[in-house]
N, C-alpha and C positions, 0 to 999 in steps of 0.2 A: 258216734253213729250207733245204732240199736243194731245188736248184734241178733243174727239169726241161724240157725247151723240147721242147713238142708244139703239135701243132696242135687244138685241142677246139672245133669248134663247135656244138656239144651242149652240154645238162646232161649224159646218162650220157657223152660225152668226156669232160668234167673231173671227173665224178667219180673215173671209171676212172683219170684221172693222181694225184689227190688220195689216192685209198688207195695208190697205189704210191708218192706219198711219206711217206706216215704209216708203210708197210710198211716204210722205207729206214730213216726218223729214226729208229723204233724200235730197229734195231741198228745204228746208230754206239757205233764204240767207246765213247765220251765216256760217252755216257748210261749203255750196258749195265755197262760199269766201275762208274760211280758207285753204281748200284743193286743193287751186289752185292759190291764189295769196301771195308772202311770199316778207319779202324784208332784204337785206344781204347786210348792209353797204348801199354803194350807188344804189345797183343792185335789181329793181323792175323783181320778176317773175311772170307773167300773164302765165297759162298752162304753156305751152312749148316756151316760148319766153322772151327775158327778154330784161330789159330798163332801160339804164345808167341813173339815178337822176343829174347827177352831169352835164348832156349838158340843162338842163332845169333850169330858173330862177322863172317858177312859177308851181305847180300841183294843178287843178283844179277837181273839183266831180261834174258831172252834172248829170241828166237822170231822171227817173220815174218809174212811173208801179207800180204795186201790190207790188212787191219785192222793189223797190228801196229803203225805207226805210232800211232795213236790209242791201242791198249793202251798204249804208252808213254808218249804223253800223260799219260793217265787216273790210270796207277799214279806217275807224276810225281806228280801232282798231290795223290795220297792220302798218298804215304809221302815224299815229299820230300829230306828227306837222308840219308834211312834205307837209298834206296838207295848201295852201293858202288860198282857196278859194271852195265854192263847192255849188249849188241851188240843191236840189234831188226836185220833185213832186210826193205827192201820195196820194191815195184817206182818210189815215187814219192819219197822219203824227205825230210825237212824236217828243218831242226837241232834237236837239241835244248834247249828255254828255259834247262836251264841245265845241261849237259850232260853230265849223268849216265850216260844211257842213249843209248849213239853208232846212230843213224841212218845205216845202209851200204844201195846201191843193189843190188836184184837183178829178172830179167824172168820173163816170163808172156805164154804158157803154156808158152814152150820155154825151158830155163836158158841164161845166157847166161856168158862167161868172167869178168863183175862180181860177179856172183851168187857162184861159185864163191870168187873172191877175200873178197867179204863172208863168206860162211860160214865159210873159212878164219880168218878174226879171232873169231868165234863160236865156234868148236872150240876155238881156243887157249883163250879166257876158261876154257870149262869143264873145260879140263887140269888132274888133281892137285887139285879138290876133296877136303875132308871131308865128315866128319859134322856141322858147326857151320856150315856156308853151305847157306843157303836159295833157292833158285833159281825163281822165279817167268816162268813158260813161257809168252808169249804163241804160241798154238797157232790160226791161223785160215788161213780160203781163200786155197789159193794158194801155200803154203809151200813144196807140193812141188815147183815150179818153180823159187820163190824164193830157196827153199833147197836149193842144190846142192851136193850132196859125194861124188860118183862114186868107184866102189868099185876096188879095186886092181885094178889093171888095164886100166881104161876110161878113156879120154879122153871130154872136153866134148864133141868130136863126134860121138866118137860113142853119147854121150845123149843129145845132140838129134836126131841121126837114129830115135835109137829111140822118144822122145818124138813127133816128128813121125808115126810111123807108128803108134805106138796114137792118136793124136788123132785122127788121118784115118779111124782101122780104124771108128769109133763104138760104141767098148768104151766100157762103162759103167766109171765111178769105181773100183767094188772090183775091179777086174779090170787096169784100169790099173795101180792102184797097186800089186797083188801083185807086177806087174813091179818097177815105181820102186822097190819097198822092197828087190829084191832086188840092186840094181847101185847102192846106195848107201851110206855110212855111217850118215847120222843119221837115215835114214828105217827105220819098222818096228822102236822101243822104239830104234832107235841114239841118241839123245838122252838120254836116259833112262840106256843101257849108260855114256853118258860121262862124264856127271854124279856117279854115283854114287860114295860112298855119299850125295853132298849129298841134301837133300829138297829132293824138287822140285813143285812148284804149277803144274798145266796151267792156264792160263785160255783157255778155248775157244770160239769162235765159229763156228758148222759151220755149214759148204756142202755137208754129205753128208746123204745122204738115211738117215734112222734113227738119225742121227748117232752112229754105229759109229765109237766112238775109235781104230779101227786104221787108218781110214780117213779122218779129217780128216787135214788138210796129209801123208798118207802114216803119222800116226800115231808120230810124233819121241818121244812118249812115254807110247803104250802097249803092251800087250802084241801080238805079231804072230803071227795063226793063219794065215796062210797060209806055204806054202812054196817054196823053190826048184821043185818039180814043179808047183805050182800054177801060176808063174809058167812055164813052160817050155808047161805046158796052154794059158796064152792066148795064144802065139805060134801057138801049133797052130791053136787054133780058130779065128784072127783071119788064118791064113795070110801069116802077118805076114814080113818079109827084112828082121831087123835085122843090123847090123853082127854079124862072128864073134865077137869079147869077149865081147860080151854072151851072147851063145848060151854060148858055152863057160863063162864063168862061173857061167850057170844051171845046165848040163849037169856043173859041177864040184860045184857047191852038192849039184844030188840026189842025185850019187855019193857026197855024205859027203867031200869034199875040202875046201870050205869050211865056215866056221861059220854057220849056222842066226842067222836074228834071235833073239833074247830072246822067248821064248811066256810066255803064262800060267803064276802059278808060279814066275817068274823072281827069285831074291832081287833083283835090280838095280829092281824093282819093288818094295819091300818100302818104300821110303821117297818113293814117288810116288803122287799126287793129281790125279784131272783135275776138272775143272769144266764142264759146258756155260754156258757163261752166257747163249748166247741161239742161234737156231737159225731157219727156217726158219718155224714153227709162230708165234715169236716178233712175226716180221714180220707175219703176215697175221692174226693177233689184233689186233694193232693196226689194218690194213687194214678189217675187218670192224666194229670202232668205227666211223670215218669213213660206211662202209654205213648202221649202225644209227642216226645219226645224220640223215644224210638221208633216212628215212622207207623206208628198203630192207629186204625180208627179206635174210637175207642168209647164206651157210653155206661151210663149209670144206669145199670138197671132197676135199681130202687136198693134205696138203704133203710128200707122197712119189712125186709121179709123175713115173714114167722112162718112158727107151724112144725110138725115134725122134720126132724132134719132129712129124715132121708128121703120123704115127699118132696121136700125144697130140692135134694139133689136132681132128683129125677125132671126139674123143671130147668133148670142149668144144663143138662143133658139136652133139654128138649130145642133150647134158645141154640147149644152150638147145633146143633141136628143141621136146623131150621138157616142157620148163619152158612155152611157150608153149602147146602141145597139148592137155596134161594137169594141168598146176600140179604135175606130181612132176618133179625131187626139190624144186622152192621153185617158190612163185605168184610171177609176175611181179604189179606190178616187183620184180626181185631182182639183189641183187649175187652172185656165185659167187667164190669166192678158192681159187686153187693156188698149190702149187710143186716143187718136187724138182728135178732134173735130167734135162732132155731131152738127146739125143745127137743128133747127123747124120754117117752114112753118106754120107761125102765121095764124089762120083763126077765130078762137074763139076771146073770152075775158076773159077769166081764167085768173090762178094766175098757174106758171111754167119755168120749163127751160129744157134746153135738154135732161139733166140727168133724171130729174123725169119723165119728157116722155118717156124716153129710160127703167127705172123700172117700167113702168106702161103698158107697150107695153108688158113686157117681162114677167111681173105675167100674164098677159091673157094667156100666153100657156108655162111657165114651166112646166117641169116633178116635179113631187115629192122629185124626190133627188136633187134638186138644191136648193140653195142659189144664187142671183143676186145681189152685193152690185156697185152704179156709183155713183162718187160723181166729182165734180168741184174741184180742186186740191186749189183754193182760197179763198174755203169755202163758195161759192155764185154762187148758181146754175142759170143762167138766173138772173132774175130781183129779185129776192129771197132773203128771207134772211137763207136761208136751203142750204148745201152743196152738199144733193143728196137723195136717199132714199136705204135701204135693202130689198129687198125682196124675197119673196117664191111664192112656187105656192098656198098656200093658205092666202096670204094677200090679194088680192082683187078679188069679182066676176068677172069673163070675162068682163057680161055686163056692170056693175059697168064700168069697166076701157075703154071698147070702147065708149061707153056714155061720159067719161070726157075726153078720147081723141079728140074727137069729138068738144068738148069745149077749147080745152090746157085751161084744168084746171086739171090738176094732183096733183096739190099741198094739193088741201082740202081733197084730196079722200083718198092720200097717210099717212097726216096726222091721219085723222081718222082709217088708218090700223096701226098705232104706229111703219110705216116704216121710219122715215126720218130720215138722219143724220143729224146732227149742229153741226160745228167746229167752228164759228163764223170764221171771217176773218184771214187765214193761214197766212199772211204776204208773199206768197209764189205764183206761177202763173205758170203750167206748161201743163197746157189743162186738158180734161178730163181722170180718172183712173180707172178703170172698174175693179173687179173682181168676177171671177163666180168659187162656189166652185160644185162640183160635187160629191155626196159621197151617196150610200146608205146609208138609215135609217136616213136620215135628219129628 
């Protein structure tokens, strides 16, 4: 069982942790592997699709992320000695049981010189494929960090400075990443370009919101609709001073001096297959079980919201207001379940991540009968080593929390109210998971 260390002296406290673990277990690799890839003689089933072993002379494990580890596990486990060959990257990495599939070190959220080195061994594997190796992609949160392979001309530092400054700008995901895919190799279908003509098998785990395949882990292997000018637009809008490479590279790219990712259309996509196998949606289905279980109404309120986190808080605030007032949109007692991805608008120098801004936002004006529990589904809120925080409407004074909002510094405030949760590193990556219990007599 995924362990979670909170403080609940409530019922709605624990329950609120209780669906955030039921939301976690549900995508670990282990399980989501198990329940979607099986193999029956020579016949691999991936979801609803299945693939002869027996037209393939080699199978191959590549990929990264939070999760990849455990994909590796998982697909160990299925196919056995059927794998040949396999590089996974992740930021925690464990040996492999019998060491098929090599386990290489990379970080998060900004790439690191190990990272760069691990992908490097990953590139090579997929140098000079056919058409008779089968390449099975673990594709999940995180990769884009993970997996770094900076584009000609660009040094590590300076991706990490450019990294660092869309983190800080509070640029949404597709907007990041149109950058990332563009001052990289393997991001934006480049995974995919390298492989080819092998067939290759995404198994995908998203941490994106609508879970837009060009936009998980930067989308290693599918088709990329954005462009060099797209990517040049969010430096713009985001008033962003990255290093000149990178600029100039974009600025090289729109003039038709470099080459374009691989768009829709692309033969190099003619023999690739992605997979969601579980997703954000995935998590809080299962969360909502636990609800219905303890005698809770209970409703999804969408597992796609973005935006600054502490905007979001203030709409969670506005849903229990409205839930106690009126019984729309659910009678209390009611459990409420989110997720998607919030952002922060870096302006301080605190210690924080979205989640603990979005609980720190949301104790300034809870009612009384609420519980607020958000945590990062990977166990790492922001830059953190805390997964999220619980709270009430009497953990933090108003001023108290606009004061350390003021700073994004949530983390020390939240701590000294004995709200944070720590799960330590889920092995897992599915964005963020919110739930708000609403119940008289809290």
């Amino acid at each position: 069982m995924q362990e979670f260390d909170a403080r609940t002296p409530t019922p709605a406290h624990e329950t609120a942790i209780d669906c955030l673990r039921a939301g976690v277990e549900a995508v670990l690799p282990d399980r989501v592997v198990r329940e979607s890839v099986s193999l029956d003689g020579d016949t691999l089933t991936v979801a609803d699709e299945t693939y002869d072993l027996s037209a393939y002379d080699r199978i191959l494990v590549v990929g990264g992320g939070k999760a990849g580890d455990g994909v590796a596990d998982a697909l160990e486990a299925v196919l056995g000695d059927r794998i040949d060959d396999g590089v996974v990257v992740t930021p925690d990495p464990t040996p492999s049981p019998d060491g098929r599939i090599e386990r290489l070190p990379g970080d998060h959220p900004v790439p690191s010189a190990r990272g760069v080195e691990s992908t490097r061994r990953l590139v090579d594997l997929l140098s000079d494929l056919d058409d008779r190796t089968l390449v099975l992609a673990a594709i999940t949160g995180g990769a884009s960090a993970v997996l770094p392979a900076p584009a000609e001309g660009i040094s590590l530092a300076e991706l990490q400075e450019t990294t660092d400054r869309l983190l800080e700008s509070g640029a949404e995901i597709h907007d990041l990443n149109a950058v990332r895919k563009h001052v990289s190799t393997l991001k934006g279908g480049g995974l995919a370009r390298l492989a080819a003509p092998a067939t290759v098998v995404g198994l995908v785990l998203s941490d994106v919101v609508g879970n837009d395949l060009g936009v998980i882990a930067s989308g290693p292997t599918a088709p990329d609709e954005t462009t060099y000018d797209d990517a040049l637009d969010v430096l713009d809008r985001f008033d962003l001073d990255v290093p000149k490479p990178v600029r100039t590279r974009l600025a090289r790219g729109s003039a038709g001096d470099v080459p374009e990712t691989p768009k829709p259309g692309d033969p190099v996509f003619d023999r690739v297959t992605n997979h969601v196998l579980a997703d954000t949606f995935t998590a809080l289905d299962a969360a909502r079980e636990v609800a219905d279980d303890r005698g809770y109404e209970s409703l999804i309120l969408s597992s796609r919201v973005r935006g600054e986190a502490r905007e979001a808080a203030k709409t969670h605030v506005a849903v229990a207001e409205e839930s106690l007032a009126t019984g729309n949109p659910i009678t209390a007692p009611a459990v409420v379940l989110s997720g998607g991805e919030c952002t922060v608008t870096v302006r301080g120098d605190g210690d924080g991540g979205p989640n603990l801004e979005f609980c720190l936002a949301a104790a300034a004006e809870l009612p009384d009968e609420t519980v607020l529990a958000s945590i990062d589904s990977d166990g790492k809120d922001g830059g953190t080593e805390v997964a999220g925080a619980v709270v009430d409407a009497s953990s933090v004074a108003a001023g108290d929390a606009h004061a350390a909002l003021a700073r994004n510094d949530a983390l020390p405030v939240l701590r000294e109210a004995g709200a944070l949760v720590e799960s330590g590193a889920t092995g897992t990556n599915v964005n963020d998971l919110r739930v708000l219990v609403v119940s008289e007599g809290v």
